[in-house]
C-alpha positions in Angstrom: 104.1 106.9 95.7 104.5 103.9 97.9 102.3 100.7 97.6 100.6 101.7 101.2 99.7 104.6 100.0 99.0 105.0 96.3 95.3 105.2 95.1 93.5 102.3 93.3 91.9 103.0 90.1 88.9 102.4 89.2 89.0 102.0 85.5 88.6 98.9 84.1 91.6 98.5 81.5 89.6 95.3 79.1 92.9 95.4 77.0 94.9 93.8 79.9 93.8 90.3 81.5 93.3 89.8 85.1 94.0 87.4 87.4 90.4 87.7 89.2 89.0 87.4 85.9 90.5 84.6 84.9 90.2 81.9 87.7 86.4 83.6 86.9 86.8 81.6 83.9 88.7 79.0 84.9 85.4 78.6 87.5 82.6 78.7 84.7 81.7 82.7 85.0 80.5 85.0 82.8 82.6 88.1 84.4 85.1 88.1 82.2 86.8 89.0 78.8 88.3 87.8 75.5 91.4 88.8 77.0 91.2 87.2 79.5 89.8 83.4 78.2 92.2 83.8 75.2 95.3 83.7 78.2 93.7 81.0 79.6 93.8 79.0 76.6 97.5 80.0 75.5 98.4 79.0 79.6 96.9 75.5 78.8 98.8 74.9 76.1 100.8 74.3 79.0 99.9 73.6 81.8 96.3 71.3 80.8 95.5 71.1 84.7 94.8 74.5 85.1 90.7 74.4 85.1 90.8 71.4 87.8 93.2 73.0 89.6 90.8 76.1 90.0 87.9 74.4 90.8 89.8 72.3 93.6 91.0 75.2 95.2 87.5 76.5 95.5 86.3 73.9 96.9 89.0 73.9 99.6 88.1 77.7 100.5 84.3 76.4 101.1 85.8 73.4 102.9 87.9 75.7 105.3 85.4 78.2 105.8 83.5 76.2 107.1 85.5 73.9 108.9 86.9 77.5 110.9 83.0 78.2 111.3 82.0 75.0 112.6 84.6 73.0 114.1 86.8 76.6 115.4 83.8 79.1 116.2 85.2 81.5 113.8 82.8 84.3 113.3 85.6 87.3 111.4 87.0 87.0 107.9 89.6 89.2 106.1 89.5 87.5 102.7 92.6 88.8 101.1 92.8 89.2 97.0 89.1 87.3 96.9 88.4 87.9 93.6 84.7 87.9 91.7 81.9 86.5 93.8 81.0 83.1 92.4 78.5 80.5 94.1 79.1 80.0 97.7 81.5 82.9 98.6 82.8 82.7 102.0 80.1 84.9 103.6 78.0 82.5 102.7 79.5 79.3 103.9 80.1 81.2 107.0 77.1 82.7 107.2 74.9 79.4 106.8 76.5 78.3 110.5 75.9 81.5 111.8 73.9 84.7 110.3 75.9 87.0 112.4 79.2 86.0 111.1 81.2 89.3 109.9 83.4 89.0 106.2 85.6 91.7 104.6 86.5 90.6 100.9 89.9 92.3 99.8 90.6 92.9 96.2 92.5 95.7 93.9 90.1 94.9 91.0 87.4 97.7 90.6 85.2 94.8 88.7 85.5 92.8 92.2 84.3 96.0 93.7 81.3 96.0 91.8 80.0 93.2 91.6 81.0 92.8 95.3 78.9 95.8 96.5 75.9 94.8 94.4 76.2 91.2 95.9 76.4 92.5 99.2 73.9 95.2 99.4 71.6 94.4 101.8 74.3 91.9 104.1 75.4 94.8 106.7 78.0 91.7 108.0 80.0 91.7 105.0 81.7 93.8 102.9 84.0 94.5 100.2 87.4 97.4 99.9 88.9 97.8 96.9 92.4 97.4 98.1 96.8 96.0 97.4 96.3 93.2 100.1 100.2 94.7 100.3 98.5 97.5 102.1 98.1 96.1 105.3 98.0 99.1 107.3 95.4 100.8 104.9 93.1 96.8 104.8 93.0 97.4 108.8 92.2 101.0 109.3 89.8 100.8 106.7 86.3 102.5 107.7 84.6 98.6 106.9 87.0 96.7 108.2 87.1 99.0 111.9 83.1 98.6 111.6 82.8 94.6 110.6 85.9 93.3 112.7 86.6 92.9 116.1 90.2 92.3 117.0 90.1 91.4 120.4 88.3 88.3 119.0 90.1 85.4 116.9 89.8 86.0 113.2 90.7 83.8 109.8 92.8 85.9 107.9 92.5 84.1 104.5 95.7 84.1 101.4 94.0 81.7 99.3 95.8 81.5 95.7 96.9 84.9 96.0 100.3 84.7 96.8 102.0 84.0 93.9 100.7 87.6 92.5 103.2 88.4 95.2 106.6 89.3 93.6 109.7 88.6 96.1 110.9 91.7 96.5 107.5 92.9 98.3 108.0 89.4 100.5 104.9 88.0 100.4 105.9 85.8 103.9 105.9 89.3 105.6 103.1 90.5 104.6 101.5 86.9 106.2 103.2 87.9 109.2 102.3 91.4 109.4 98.6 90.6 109.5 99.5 87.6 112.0 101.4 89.6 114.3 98.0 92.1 114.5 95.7 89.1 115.5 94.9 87.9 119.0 96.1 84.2 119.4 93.7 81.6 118.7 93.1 83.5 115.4 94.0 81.5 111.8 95.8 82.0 108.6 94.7 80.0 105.8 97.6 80.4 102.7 97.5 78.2 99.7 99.3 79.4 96.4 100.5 77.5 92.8 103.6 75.2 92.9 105.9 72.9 91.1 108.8 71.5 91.6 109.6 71.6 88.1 112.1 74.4 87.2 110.6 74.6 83.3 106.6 75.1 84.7 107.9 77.6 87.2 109.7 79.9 84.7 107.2 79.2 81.9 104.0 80.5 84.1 105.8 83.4 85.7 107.1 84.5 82.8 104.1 84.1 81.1 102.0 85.6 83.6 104.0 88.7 83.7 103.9 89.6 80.9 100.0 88.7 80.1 99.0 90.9 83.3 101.8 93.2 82.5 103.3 93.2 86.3 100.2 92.2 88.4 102.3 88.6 89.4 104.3 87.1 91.3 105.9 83.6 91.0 105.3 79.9 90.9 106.7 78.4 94.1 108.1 75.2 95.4 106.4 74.0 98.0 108.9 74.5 100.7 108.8 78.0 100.1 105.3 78.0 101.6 106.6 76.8 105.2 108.6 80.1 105.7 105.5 81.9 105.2 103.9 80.3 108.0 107.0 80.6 110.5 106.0 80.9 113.8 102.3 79.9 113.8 101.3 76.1 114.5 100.9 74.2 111.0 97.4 72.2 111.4 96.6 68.9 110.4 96.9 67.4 107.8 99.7 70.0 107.6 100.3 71.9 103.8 99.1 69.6 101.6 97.7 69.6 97.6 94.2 71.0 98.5 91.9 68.8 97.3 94.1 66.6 99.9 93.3 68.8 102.8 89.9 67.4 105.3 87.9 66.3 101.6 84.3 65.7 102.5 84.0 63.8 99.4 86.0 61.8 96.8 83.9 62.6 94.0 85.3 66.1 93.2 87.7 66.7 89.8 91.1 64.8 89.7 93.9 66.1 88.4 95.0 64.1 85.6 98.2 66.1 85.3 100.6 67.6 88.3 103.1 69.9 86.3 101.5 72.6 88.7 99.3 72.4 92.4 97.4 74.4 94.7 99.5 73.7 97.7 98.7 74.7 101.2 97.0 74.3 104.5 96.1 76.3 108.0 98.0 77.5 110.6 96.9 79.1 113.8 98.7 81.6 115.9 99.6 80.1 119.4 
């Protein structure tokens, strides 16, 4: 069956880790499993930076949310691969500028599912589809998606540290502009994913990775791979950036004492 059109399961295989259930512990959770905390620890053997690195990139998701709410008027999400809720999810960041602000959380995990619908019970502005964020077509005909978003309206489509679960050969800077190309301009794309520019991280991780989630990954990048994913839409300052780097509103969050690997992105919006 093709990715569009294959169902997702809902069975929750504890034998296997999961990148959702990882950067859960990578964030301080509790929804997660030996598995997955003992592949954390072999991937720091490694790469040290890892739990900084987490908690910087979620802070930049709460930093652009609301920058998009507040400073763009963005009132529509489509958070692609969102992973488990944690503490101050995008619906509510976006939410706290304004209660009628819509969010769809995207995730193939049937754990995100869950503990996404239980989350979300009583918010009829959000919700959550178990869904490949591959699936593009199925993400916007999606009963939830059809009720929550209006598309003649400017929307954030957000890719944050998702891409690199993206193997090359499904083209991850397609699918960004498949979903462009189906918002009205003025709309945004927020993409950030893991790079390095050195060869032996790159091949280490993605190897690694592979095989731990057995398939479910993509690649490290080098940073000029993210520009091509981003063609055609106008780059925003301070343009892709290491994203603790990008609009802080605070110096006091985590350094990262080590740079073998980086969150690297930024926003662009379609002209």
């Amino acid at each position: 069956m093709s990715q569009e059109t294959q169902p997702q399961s809902s069975t929750v295989d504890v034998s296997i880790p999961s990148v959702a259930r990882m950067y859960d512990y990578y964030l301080g959770g509790k929804d997660n499993y030996s598995v997955d905390r003992e592949a954390c620890e072999e991937l720091n053997k490694v790469v040290p930076s890892t739990q900084v690195l987490a908690i910087n990139n979620r802070r930049f998701l709460q930093r652009v949310v609301r920058w998009l709410a507040v400073e763009q008027g963005i009132r529509q999400f489509i958070d692609h691969g969102s992973g488990l809720p944690t503490q101050d999810n995008v619906h509510q960041v976006a939410q706290r500028v304004d209660p009628e602000s819509r969010v769809v959380y995207v995730d193939n995990d049937p754990i995100v599912l869950a503990h996404g619908r239980a989350l979300l019970e009583e918010n009829d502005n959000t919700a959550v589809i178990q869904a490949d964020m591959r699936d593009t077509d199925g993400i916007f005909g999606s009963p939830e998606v059809e009720r929550l978003i209006d598309f003649n309206e400017p929307v954030a489509a957000l890719f944050v540290s998702v891409l690199h679960c993206i193997p090359d050969k499904d083209d991850p800077a397609a699918l960004v502009r498949r979903v462009a190309e189906r918002l009205v301009p003025g709309s945004f794309l927020v993409v950030c994913q893991l790079v390095s520019e050195d060869k032996a991280t790159r091949d280490f991780v993605s190897d690694f990775m592979d095989k731990t989630t057995h398939g479910n990954w993509g690649r490290v990048r080098q940073a000029r791979d993210l520009e091509q994913f981003l063609d055609g839409l106008e780059i925003l300052e301070p343009g892709l950036v290491e994203v603790s780097t990008w609009r802080p509103d605070t110096d006091l969050g985590p350094k990262q004492l080590t740079t073998e690997w980086i969150e690297y992105g930024g926003v662009a919006r379609k002209p």
